[in-house]
C-alpha positions as CSV (number, residue, x, y, z in Angstrom):
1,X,130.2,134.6,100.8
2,X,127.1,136.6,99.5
3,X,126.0,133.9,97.2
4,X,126.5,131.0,99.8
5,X,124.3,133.4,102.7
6,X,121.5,133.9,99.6
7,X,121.4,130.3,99.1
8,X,120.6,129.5,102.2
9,X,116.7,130.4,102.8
10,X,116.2,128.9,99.1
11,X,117.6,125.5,100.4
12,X,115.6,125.9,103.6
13,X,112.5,126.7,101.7
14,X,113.4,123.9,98.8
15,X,113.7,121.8,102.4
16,X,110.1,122.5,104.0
17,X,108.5,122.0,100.5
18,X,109.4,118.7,99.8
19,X,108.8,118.0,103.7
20,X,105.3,119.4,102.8
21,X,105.0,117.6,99.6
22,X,106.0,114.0,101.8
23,X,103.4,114.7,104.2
24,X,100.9,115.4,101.5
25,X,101.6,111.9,99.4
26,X,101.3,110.2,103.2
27,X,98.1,111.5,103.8
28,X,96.8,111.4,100.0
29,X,97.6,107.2,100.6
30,X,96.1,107.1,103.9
31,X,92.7,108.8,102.4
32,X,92.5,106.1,99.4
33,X,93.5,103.1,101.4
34,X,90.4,104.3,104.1
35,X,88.1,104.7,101.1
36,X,89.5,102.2,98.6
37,X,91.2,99.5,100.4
38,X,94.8,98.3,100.3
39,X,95.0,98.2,96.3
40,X,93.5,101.6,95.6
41,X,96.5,103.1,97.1
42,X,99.1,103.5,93.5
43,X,101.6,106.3,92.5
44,X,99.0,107.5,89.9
45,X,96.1,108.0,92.1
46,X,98.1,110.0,94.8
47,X,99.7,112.0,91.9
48,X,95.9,112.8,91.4
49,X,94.8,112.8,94.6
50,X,97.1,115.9,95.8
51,X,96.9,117.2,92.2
52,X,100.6,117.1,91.1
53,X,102.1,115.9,87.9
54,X,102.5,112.2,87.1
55,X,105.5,110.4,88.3
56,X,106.0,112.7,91.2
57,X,104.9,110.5,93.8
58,X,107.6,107.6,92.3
59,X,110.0,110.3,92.0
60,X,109.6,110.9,96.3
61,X,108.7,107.3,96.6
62,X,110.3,104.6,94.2
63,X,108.3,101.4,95.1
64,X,105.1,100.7,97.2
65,X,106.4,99.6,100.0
66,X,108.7,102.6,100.1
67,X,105.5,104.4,99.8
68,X,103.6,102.2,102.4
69,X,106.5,102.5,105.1
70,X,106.5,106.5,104.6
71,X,102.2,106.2,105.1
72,X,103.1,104.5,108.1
73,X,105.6,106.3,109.8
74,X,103.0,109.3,109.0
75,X,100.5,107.8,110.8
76,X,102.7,106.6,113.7
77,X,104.0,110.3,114.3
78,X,100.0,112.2,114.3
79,X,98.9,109.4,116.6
80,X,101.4,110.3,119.0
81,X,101.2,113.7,118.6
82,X,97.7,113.6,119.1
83,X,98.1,111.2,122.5
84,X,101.3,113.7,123.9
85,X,98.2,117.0,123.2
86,X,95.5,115.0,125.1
87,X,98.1,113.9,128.1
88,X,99.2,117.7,127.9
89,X,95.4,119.3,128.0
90,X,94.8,117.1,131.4
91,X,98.0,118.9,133.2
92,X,100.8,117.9,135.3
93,X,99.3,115.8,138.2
94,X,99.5,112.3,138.4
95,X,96.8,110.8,136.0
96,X,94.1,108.6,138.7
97,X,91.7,105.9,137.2
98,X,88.9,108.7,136.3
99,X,91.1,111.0,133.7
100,X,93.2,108.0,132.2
101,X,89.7,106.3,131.3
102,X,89.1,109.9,129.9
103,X,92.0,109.8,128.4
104,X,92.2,106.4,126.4
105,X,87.8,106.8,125.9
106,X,88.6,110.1,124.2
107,X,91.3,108.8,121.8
108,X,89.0,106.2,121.0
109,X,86.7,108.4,120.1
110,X,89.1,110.8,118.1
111,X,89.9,107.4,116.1
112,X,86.0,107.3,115.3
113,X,85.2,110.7,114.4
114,X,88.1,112.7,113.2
115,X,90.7,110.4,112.7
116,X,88.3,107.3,111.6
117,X,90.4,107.8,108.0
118,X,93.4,106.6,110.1
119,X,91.9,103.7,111.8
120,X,90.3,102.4,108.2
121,X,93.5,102.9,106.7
122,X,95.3,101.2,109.3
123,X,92.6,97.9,108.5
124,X,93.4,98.5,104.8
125,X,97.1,98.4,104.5
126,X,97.2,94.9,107.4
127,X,96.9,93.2,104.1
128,X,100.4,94.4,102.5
129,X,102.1,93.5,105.8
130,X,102.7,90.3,105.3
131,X,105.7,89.6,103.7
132,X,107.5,93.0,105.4
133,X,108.4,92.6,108.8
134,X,109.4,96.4,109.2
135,X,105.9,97.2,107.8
136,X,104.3,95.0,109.7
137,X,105.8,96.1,113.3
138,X,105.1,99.7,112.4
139,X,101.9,99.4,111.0
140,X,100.8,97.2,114.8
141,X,102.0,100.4,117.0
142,X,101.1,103.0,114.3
143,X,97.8,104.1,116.3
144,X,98.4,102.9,120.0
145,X,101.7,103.8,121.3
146,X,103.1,101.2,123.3
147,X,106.2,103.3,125.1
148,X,103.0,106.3,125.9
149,X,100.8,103.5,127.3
150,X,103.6,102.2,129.2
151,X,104.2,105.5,130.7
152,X,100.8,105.9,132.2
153,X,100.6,102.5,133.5
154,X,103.9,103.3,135.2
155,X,102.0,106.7,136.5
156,X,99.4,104.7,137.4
157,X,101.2,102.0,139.8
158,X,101.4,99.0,137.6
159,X,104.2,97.4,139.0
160,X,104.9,95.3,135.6
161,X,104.4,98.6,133.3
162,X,105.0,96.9,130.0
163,X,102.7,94.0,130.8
164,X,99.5,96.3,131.5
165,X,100.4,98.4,128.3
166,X,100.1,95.9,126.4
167,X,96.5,94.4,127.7
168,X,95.3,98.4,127.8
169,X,96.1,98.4,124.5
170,X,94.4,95.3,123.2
171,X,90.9,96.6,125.5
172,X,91.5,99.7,123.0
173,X,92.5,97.8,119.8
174,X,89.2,95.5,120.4
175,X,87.1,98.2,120.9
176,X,87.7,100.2,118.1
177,X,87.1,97.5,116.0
178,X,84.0,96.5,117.6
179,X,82.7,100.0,116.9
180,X,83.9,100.4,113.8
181,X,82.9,96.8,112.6
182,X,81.7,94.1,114.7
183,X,78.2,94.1,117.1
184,X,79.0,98.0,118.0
185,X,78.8,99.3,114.9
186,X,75.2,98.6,114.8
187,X,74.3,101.3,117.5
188,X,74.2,103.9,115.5
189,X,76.2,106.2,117.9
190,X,77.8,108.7,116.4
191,X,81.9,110.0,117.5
192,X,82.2,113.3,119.2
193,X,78.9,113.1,121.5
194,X,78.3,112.2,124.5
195,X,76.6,108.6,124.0
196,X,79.8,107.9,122.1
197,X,81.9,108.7,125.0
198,X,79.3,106.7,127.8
199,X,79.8,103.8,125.6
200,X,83.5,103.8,125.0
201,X,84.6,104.8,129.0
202,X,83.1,102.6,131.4
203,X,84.8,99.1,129.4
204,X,88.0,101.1,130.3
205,X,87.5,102.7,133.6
206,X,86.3,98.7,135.1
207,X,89.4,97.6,133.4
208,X,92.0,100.6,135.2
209,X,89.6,99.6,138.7
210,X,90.8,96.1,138.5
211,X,94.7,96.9,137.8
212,X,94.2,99.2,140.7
213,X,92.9,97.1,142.9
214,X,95.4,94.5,141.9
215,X,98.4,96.3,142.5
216,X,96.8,96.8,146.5
């Protein structure tokens, strides 16, 4: 009995540091697909990325896709932990067309200033997607949650809740690309200030008028 009690922190502990270790491959992939592309992300370079011995990456992760899937679902789960903190900060009351447009600007901006290694590495990895369906459907909701977006267009009145979660989400996806490469990019505004924010919020605040005024 006093072994099997003893044994138990070490397994816990053996437990939380290969969770740790998992997390720190994820991100180590994430941070050279965002810098590198889609083919600078290998077992080697994350061994040396996070500084551990060769072969331990293949040893948590057999093949890339195993690897890609795991980047994924890593990505998935900070980007809705990230959206739950921001719905959380704005309290309990029901959201109204003024802090939801808050809302979605500031995770845009988020995406462009601390988290701008997510959204590049999201871009990156599109390429490997192709010929994996299970990648490919997480890597589409990995950064836009379409159940949270559903819930706020439910709290906001849309009587077809899905429907408007999915549009939100395409205003968002085409405007984080448009900052990050197409004609916005070229405006040299910078994430985290206020011009970032005047430029990202009033696309989405004329967009949550009209569903307003469309569900009257």
């Amino acid at each position: 009995m006093a072994r099997s009690s003893a044994s138990a922190p070490t397994q816990k502990r053996g437990t939380s540091e290969s969770s740790g270790r998992r997390a720190a491959i994820c991100a180590a992939a994430l941070e050279l697909a965002a810098e590198g592309g889609n083919r600078a992300v290998t077992h080697h370079a994350i061994d040396d990325r996070v500084g551990i011995a060769r072969g331990s990456t293949s040893y948590y992760y057999r093949t890339r896709q195993d690897l890609l899937r795991a980047a994924v679902i890593h990505l998935a789960t900070t980007s809705r932990q990230a959206f739950l903190a921001a719905q959380q900060s704005q309290g309990p009351s029901a959201p109204s067309v003024d802090s939801a447009a808050d809302l979605m600007a500031g995770q845009l901006d988020l995406l462009l200033g601390p988290r701008r290694r997510d959204a590049l590495a999201r871009y990156a990895l599109a390429a490997d997607t192709a010929a994996d369906q299970t990648l490919r459907e997480a890597l589409a909701g990995c950064l836009f949650s379409l159940p949270a977006a559903t819930a706020l267009m439910k709290a906001l009145g849309a009587p077809d809740a899905e429907q408007a979660a999915h549009n939100a989400i395409s205003l968002l996806e085409g405007l984080l690309f448009d900052r990050l490469h197409g004609t916005r990019s070229l405006l040299g505004l910078q994430a985290g200030t206020p011009d970032s924010l005047a430029d990202l919020r009033p696309p989405v605040h004329r967009w949550l008028t009209l569903l307003r005024k469309a569900i009257r």
